[in-house]
C-alpha positions in Angstrom: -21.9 36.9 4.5 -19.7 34.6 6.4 -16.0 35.7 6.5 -13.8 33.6 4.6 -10.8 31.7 7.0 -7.9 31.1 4.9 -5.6 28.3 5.8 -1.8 27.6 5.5 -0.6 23.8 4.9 2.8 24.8 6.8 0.7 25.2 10.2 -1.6 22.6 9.3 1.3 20.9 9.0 2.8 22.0 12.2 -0.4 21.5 14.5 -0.6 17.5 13.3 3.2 17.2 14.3 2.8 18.2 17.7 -0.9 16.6 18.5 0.8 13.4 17.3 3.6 14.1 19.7 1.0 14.8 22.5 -0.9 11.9 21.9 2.0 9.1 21.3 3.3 10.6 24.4 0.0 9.7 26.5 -1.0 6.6 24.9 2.7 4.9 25.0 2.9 6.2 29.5 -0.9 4.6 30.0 -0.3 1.0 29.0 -2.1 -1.2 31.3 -0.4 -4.2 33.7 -0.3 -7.7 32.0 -3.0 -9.2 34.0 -5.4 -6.3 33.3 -5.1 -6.8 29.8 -5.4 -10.6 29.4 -8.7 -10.0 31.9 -10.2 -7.8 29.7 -9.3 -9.7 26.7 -11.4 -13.1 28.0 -13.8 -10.7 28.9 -14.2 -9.9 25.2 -13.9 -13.4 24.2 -16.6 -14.1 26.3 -18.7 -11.1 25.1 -17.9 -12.0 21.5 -19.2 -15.9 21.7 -22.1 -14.9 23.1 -22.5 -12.8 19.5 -21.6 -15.6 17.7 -18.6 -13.6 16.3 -15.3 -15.4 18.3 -13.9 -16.4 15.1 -10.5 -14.8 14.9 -8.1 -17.8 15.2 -10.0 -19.7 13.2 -9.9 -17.0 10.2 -5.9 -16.7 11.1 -5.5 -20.5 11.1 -7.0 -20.6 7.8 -5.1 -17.5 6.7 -2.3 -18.9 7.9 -1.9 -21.7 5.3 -1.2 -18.9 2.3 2.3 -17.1 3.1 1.8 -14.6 0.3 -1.5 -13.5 2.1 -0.2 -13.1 5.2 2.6 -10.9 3.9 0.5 -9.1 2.1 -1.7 -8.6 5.2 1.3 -7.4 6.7 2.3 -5.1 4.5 -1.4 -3.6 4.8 -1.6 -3.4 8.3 2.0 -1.8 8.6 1.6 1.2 5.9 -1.3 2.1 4.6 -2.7 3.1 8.2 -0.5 6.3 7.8 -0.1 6.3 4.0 -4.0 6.5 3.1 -4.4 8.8 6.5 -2.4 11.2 5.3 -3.7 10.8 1.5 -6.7 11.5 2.8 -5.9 14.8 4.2 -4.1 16.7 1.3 -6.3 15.3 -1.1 -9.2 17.4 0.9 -6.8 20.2 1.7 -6.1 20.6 -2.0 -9.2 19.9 -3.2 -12.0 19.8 -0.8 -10.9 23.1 1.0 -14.2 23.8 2.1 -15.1 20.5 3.6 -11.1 19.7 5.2 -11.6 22.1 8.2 -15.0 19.3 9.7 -13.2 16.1 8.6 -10.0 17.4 9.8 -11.3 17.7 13.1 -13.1 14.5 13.1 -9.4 12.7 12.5 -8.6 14.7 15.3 -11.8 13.7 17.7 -11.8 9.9 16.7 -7.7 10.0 17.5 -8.8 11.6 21.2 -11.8 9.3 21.9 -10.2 6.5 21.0 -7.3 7.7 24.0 -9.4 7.4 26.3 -10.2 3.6 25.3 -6.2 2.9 25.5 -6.1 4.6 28.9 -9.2 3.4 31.0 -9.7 0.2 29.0 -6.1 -1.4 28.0 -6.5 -4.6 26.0 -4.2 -7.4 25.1 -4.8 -7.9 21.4 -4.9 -11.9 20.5 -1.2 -12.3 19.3 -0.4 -11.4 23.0 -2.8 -13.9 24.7 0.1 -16.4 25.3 2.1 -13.9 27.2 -0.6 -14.3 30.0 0.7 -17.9 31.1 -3.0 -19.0 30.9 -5.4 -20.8 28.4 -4.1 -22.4 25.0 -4.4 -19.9 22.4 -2.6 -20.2 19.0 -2.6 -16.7 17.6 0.3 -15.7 15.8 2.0 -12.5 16.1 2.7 -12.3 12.0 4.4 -8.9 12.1 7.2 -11.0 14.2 7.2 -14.1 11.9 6.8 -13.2 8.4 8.6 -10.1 6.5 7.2 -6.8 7.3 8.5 -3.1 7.6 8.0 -3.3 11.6 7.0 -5.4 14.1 6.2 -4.8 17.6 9.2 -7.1 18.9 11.9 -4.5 17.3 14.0 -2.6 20.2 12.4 0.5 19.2 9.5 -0.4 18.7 8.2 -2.4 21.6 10.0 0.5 24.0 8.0 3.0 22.8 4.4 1.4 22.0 1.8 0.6 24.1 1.1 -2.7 23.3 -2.3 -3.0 24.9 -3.8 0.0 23.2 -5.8 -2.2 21.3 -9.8 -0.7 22.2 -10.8 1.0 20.2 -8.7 -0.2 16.7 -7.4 3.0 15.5 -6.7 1.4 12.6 -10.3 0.7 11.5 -11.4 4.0 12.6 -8.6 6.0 10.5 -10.0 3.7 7.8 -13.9 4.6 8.3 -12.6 8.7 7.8 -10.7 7.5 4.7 -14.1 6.3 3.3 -16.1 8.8 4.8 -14.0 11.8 3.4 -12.7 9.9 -0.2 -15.5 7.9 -1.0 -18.1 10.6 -2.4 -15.1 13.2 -3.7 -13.1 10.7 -6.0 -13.9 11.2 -9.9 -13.6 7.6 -11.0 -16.1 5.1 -10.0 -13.0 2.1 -9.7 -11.3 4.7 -6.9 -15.0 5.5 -5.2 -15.7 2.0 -4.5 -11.6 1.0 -3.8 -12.2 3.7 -1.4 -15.2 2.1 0.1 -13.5 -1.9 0.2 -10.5 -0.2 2.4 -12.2 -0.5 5.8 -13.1 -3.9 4.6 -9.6 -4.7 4.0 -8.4 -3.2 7.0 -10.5 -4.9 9.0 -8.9 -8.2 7.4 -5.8 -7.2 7.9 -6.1 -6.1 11.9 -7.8 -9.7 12.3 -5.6 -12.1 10.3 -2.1 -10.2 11.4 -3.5 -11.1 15.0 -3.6 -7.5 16.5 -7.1 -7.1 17.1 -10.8 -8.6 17.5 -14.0 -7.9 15.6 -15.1 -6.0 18.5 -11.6 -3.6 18.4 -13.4 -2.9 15.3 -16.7 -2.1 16.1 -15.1 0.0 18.9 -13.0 1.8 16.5 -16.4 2.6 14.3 -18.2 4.1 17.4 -15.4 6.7 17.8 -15.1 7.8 14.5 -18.9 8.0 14.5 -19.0 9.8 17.7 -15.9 12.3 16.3 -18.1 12.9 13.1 -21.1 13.9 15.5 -18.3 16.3 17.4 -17.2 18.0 14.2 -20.1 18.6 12.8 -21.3 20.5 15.7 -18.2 22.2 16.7 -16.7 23.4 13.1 -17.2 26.4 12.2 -19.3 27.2 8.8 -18.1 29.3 6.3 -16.0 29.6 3.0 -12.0 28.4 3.5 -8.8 29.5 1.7 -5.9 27.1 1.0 -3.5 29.4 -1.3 -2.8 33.0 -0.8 -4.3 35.3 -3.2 -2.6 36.8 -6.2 -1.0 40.3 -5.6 -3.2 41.9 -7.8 -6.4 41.1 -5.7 -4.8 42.3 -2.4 -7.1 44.9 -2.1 -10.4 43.7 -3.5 -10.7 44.3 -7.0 -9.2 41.2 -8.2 -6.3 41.1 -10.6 -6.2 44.0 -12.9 -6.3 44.0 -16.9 -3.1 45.2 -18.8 -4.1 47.8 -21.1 -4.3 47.1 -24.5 -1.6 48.5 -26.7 -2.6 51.3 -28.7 -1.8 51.8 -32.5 1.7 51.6 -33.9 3.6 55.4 -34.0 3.9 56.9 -37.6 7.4 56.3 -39.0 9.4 59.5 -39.0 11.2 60.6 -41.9 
């Protein structure tokens, strides 16, 4: 029999903290020169006509004639990266115990493979193309124009965040795990298949807000793919523990029965 590993949300807690820390810290030192980035972007341009697939301004031009979509678009491409993410992961620490230990670590592996994308491969996402000097682009930067929680053009913001980590999208990978892990675990079939529509939204939400290209995506799906592979492979089997067991079952024998209360004592006289 396998030994059980028990597992405590506080360090859990604790080891996502300071990964995230590690891995801001590298992405947001490795952004690529200007010219780099607006090379590799035509690059992709070129890649995606020949697919048939260059369609992004054209799909933001027509976007761009509905303000209430746009700021919706906005809003979905600002938050719920983080706020389904993180769903994600308590609702399998709470109630997937067993299966959080693989897709924790396949969070973790598609977050690492998709560094090395923003280090050897930095990417000027389309709302950036005019920034080059060349071509005629009309990409939008929405986050910048239309009401948001963030945009990249803050002060605090654009110091701190690579803005050409753009291959692989992150964003559509994080969404791919939020399928993969809530998808086949929710109860209710209206929250199985909203959980299966969220890539799709997030893909049109990373396309129309200008921040990425169809092929971000499909780079985005190969690392969480290849981090799923990883997991699988390097997680270790076996029963898992989120809560600590009840006092009474300290030593084996589970929680013990109160005796049962005998008959009342005879009165005295």
């Amino acid at each position: 029999m396998k030994p059980v590993r028990r597992l405590y949300w506080w360090r859990e807690v604790l080891i996502t903290l300071v990964l995230y820390q590690v891995y801001s810290a590298i992405r947001n030192v490795s952004e690529g020169s200007l010219a780099t980035a607006y090379r590799h972007a035509t690059q992709l341009m070129e890649w995606q006509s020949a697919l048939g697939i260059n369609h992004e301004e054209t799909l933001q031009d027509w976007a761009l004639n509905s303000r209430p979509l746009i700021i919706f678009m906005n809003y979905i491409y600002g938050s719920l990266h983080f706020i389904v993410t993180a769903g994600a992961v308590i609702f399998l620490y709470r109630r997937w115990p067993g299966d959080y230990p693989r897709w924790r670590n396949t969070l973790a592996l598609t977050t690492v493979l998709a560094l090395i994308g923003f280090i050897f491969w930095p990417l000027m996402p389309p709302r950036l193309l005019y920034t080059a000097g060349e071509g005629s682009y009309g990409f939008v930067d929405t986050l910048a124009r239309y009401p948001t929680f963030w945009s990249f053009d803050s002060g605090a913001i654009n110091k701190i965040s690579n803005q050409y980590a753009a291959m692989p999208s992150l964003h559509f990978g994080w969404a791919l795990f939020c399928a993969g892990a809530l998808a086949p675990r929710l109860r209710h079939v209206w929250a199985r298949v909203a959980a299966a529509l969220y890539p799709v939204l997030t893909l049109a939400a990373i396309v129309l807000t200008g921040n990425h290209f169809f092929l971000d995506a499909a780079g985005g799906a190969v690392v969480f793919l290849a981090g799923y592979g990883l997991a699988r492979r390097l997680t270790r089997p076996g029963p898992v523990l989120t809560d600590e067991p009840p006092p009474d079952a300290a030593d084996g024998e589970g929680p013990r029965t109160p005796p049962r209360p005998g008959p009342p004592a005879s009165l005295s006289t």
